[in-house]
C-alpha positions as CSV (number, residue, x, y, z in Angstrom):
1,X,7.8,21.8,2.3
2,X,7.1,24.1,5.3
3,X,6.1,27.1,3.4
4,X,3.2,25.0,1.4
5,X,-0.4,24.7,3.3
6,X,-0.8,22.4,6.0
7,X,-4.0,21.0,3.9
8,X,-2.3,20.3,0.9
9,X,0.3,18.1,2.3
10,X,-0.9,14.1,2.9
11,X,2.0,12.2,5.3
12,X,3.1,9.8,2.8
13,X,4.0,6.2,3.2
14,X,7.3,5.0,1.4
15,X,8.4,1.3,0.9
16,X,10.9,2.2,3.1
17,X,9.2,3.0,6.4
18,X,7.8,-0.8,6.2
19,X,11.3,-2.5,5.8
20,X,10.9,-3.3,9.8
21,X,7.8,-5.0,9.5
22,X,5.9,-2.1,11.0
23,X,5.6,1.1,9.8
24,X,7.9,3.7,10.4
25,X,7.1,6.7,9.2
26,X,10.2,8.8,7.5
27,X,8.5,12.0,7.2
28,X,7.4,12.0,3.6
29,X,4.5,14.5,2.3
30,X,2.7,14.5,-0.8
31,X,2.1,17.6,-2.1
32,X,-1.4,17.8,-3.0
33,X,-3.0,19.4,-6.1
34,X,-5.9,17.7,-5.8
35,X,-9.5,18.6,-4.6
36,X,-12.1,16.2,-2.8
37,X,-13.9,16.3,-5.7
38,X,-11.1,15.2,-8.0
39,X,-10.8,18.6,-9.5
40,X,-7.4,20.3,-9.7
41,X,-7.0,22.9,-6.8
42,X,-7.4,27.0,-7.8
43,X,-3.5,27.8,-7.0
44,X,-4.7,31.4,-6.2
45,X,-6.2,30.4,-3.7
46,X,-3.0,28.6,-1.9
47,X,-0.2,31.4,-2.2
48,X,2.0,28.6,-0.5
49,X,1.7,26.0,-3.2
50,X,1.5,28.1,-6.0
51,X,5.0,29.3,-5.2
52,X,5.9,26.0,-4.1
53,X,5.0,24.5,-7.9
54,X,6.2,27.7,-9.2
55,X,9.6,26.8,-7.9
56,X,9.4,23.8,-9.8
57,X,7.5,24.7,-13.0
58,X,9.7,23.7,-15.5
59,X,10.7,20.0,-14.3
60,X,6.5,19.6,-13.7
61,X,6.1,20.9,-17.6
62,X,8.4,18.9,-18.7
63,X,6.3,15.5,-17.8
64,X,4.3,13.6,-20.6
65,X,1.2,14.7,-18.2
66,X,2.6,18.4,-18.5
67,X,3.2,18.4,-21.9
68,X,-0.7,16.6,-22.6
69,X,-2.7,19.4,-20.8
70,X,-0.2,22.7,-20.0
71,X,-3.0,24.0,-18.3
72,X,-2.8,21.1,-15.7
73,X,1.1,21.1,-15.6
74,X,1.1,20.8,-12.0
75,X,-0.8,17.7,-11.6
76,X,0.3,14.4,-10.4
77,X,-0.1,11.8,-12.7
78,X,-2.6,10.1,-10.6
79,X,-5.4,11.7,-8.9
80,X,-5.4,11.4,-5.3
81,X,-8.1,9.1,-3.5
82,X,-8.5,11.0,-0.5
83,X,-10.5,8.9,2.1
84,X,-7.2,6.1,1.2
85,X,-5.3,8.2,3.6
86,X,-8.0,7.8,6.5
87,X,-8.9,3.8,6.1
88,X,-6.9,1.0,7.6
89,X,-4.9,-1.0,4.8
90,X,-1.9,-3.7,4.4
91,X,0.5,-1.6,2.6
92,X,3.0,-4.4,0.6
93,X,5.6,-3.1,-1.3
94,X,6.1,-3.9,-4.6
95,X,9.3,-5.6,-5.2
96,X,10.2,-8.0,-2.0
97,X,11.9,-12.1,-2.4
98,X,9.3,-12.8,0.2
99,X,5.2,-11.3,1.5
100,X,5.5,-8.5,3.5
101,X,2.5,-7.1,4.5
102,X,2.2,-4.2,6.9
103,X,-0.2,-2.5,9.0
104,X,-1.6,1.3,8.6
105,X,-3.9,2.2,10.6
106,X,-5.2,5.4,8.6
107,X,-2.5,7.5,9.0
108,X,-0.6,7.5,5.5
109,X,-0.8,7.7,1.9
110,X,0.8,5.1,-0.1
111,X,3.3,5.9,-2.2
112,X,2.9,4.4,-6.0
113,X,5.4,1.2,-5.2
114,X,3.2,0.2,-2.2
115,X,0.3,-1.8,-2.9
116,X,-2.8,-1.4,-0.4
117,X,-5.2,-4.0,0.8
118,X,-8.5,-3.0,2.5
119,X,-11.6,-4.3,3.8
120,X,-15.3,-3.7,5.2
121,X,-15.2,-7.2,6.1
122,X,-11.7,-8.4,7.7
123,X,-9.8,-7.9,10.5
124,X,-6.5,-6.8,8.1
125,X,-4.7,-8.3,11.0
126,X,-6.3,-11.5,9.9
127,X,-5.4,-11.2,6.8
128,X,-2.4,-9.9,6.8
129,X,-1.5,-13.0,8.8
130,X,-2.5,-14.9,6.3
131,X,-0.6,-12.8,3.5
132,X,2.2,-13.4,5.7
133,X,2.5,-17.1,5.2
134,X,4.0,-19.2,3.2
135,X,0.6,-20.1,1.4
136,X,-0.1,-16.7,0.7
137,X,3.6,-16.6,-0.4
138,X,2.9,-19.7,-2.9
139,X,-0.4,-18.0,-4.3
140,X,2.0,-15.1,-5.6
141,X,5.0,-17.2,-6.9
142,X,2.2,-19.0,-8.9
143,X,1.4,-16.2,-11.1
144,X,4.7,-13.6,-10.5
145,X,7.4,-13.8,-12.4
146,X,10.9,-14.2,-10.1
147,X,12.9,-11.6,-11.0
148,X,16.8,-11.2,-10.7
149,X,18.1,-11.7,-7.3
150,X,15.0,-13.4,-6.1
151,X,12.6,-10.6,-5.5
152,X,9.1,-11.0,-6.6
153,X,6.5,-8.3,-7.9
154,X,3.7,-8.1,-5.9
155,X,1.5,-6.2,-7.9
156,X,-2.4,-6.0,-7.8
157,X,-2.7,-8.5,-10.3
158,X,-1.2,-11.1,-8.5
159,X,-2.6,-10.6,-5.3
160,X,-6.4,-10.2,-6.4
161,X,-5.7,-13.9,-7.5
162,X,-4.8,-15.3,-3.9
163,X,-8.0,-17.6,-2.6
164,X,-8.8,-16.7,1.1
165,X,-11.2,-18.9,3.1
166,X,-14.5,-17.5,3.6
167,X,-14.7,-15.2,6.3
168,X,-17.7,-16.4,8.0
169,X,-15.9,-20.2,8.4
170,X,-12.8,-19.1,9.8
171,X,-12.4,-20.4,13.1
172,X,-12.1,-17.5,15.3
173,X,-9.2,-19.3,17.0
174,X,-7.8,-19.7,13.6
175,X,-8.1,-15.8,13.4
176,X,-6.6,-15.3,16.5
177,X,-3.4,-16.9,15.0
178,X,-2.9,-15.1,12.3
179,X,-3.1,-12.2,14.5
180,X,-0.9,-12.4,16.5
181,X,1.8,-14.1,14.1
182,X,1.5,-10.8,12.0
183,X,2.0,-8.9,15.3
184,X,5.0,-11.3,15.7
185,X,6.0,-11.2,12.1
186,X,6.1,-15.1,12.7
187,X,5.9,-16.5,9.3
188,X,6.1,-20.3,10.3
189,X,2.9,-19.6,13.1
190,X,1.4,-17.8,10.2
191,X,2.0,-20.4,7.7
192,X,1.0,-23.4,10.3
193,X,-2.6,-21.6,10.6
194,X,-3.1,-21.4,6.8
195,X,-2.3,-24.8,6.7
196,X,-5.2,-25.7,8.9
197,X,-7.6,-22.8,7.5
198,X,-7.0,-24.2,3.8
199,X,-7.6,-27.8,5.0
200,X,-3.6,-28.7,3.3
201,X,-1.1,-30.7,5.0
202,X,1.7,-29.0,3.3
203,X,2.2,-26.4,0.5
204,X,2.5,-27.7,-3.0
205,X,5.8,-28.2,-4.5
């Protein structure tokens, strides 16, 4: 919305923009109510987004969150985390038959069917690599339920279950190739170094 402040609008990622394996951005915003501090924002204070909410007052009232706190009818049901936007992250989407981890480099907000993977410790190249495989692929299929047509949920309870190697004992040339098969989107030379870095000849039937 062009005539809402540039600060309360966050470029936001959409399952979408990943479908090619890197991310495309389709020029989403968020529109921002929220302060740094997790506090709603003063709308007097943004003549832009006050209008811009005040346009669509009564679909935002309507909401079970509109309806809870009317004075905070223009909230998003979620607060915003900020310093998400800025950090690297695997964003996977939600619903997929197969992994499909993708790269941010701290550009974008997620949008709420995108899961986000970070780290203060791995390269997420690495990792997403390794998310790529068809190891990573079993981990998930273990706990998710296959819905209809194939597709899998990747939610946040079923990834925090997959086992990674420890960091510090991956061989770096191990690394290296699960680099550059999630640069390649190469499942198989993703899946061949998983093999090695779990110590498994094949994947379990």
């Amino acid at each position: 919305p062009k005539a809402v402040e540039e600060s309360r609008l966050l470029p936001l990622a959409l399952a979408k923009d990943t479908i090619n394996g890197v991310l495309e951005w389709s020029g989403h915003f968020l529109v921002d109510p929220w302060e740094a501090d997790g506090s709603l924002v003063d709308l007097e204070l943004y003549p832009g987004l006050r209008r811009y909410f005040g346009d669509h007052a009564a679909l935002l009232k309507e909401r079970h969150v509109g309806r809870k706190k009317p004075t905070h009818w223009y909230r998003t049901i979620d607060k915003v985390n900020h310093s998400l936007t800025v950090r690297p992250k695997l964003l996977i989407p939600d619903i997929k038959s197969t992994a499909h981890p993708v790269y941010d480099s701290g550009e974008y907000y997620p949008h709420h069917n995108l899961y986000h993977v970070t780290s203060a410790g791995w390269d997420l190249k690495v990792l997403g690599g390794l998310l790529l495989s068809e190891v990573g692929q079993f981990f998930v299929e273990c706990y998710a339920v296959r819905m209809s047509g194939g597709y899998l949920r990747f939610q946040a309870q079923y990834l925090r279950r997959i086992r990674v190697p420890h960091l510090k004992e991956l061989d770096p040339r191990l690394a290296q190739e699960f680099a550059e098969a999630f640069e390649a989107r190469d499942v198989q030379a993703a899946t061949r170094a998983a093999l090695r870095a779990y110590g498994i000849r094949e994947i379990p039937k």
